[in-house]
C-alpha positions, 0 to 999 in steps of 0.5 A: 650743747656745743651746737645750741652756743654755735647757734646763739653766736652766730645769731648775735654776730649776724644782726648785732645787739648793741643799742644803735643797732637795735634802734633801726629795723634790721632785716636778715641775711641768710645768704653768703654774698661769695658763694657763687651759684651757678644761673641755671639755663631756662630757656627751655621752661615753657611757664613758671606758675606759683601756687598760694593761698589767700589765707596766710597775711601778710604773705598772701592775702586779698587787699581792700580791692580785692587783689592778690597782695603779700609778701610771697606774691612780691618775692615771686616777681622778684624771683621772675625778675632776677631769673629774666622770666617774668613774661612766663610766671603767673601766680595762682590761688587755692585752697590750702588742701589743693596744693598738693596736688595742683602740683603734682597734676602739673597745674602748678610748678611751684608751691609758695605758701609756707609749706613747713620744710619737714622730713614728711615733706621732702619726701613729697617736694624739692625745697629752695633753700630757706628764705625767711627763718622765724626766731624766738624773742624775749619781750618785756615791758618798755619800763623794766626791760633788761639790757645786753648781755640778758642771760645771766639777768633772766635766771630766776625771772618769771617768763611765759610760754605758750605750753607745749610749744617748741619755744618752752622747750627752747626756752628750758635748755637755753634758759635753765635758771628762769621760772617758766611759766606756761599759757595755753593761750596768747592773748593770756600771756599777752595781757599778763605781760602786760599787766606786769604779772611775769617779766616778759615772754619768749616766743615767735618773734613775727607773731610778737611783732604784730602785737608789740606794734598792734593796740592791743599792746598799747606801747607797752613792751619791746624786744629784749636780747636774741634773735635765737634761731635754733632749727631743731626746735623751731623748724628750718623756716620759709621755702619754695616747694618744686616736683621732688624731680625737678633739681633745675627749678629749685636751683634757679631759685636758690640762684634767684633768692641768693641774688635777691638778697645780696643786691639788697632787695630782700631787705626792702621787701621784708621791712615793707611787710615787717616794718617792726622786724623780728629781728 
């Protein structure tokens, strides 16, 4: 229990909870500003191609004109960029199932689609540090949403989940006194959230996001407490996928990522994709 309260606190320290914070969007920040990451020495790559998809809004996807568009497509500018190789990097699209192996056939020197960083996985790729990190939220309805501090407040409170998923479990251990009402399917949960037939919900905080700022919600509900980022139960979050054998590439983009994110440009790309921040 020791690394769940560790978790909990450093979330709170890292984006705040006091009411004037929680009126802006708040963008995360993953990286120490000083630690020093070496700049690996690519003067020898000869391209650097980036393999997607086009199936994965809002982080990569076909606009209304037909153009590649997305989150992931902006951060590999990015990445070329801080690493002064954009004359090298190209961007290429597939099918979800031909990723795998574009890369290992050389087609591809880099995977970034959202590939789950899994012990499976990492024994098929290196992996960047993570990116992007998605935490669970509670929300509740605007009319009876529950102020800071929140968790003596849920105990006994009626709260959904999705059944089965990583965030009923979160939700058990970190929230043993409420009364955890399972759904097996969203737009369920959501319209009785709604409706004011439980308190509120806890779930993925992008995926509430969408729908808190969507018509479906109709204004209804906002955040309350968190964010909780709790690894073991949701997963390490976004990473870019490299050969296993090629350290030197996965250490440029921890470099690029790290400089990316200090000098604030993270926090411009992610509010322009998220412009109600799961945060």
């Amino acid at each position: 229990m020791r690394f769940r309260s560790i978790v909990l606190l450093m979330t709170a320290l890292a984006f705040g909870t006091t009411a004037a914070q929680a009126a802006e969007p708040l963008a995360p920040m993953f990286w120490d500003s000083k630690e020093r990451l070496p700049r690996p020495d690519l003067s020898g790559l000869k391209r650097l191609r980036f393999l997607t998809t086009t199936d994965f809004p809002p982080f990569n996807f076909l606009d209304g004109a037909g153009r590649l568009s997305g989150f992931h497509i902006d951060l590999a500018r990015e990445i070329c960029t801080e690493l002064d190789i954009s004359e090298k990097c190209e961007v290429q699209v597939m099918p979800w199932a031909g990723l795998e192996q574009a890369l290992i056939s050389g087609r591809g020197e880099a995977i970034i689609a959202g590939i789950a960083v899994t012990e499976e996985s990492r024994s098929k790729y290196a992996f960047s540090r993570p990116y992007l990190q998605f935490p669970a939220r509670f929300a509740m309805l605007k009319t009876k949403a529950l102020s800071e501090p929140i968790y003596d407040k849920v105990q006994g409170e009626r709260i959904g989940v999705l059944a089965g998923s990583g965030h009923e479990q979160m939700l058990r251990d970190y929230f043993p006194g409420v009364q955890v009402v399972t759904y097996t399917r969203q737009d369920w949960l959501q319209a009785d959230l709604k409706a004011g037939k439980i308190a509120g919900t806890f779930g993925d905080g992008m995926r509430l996001a969408f729908w808190l700022a969507g018509s479906d919600a109709g204004g209804c509900c906002r955040f309350v407490g968190g964010p909780y980022l709790a690894p073991e139960y949701l997963g390490t979050g976004l990473a870019i996928a490299t050969e296993i054998d090629d350290p030197l590439l996965t250490a440029a983009f921890d470099y690029a990522l790290q400089q990316i994110a200090v000098k604030g440009r993270f926090a411009e790309l992610y509010l322009r994709y998220f412009p109600v921040s799961f945060y």
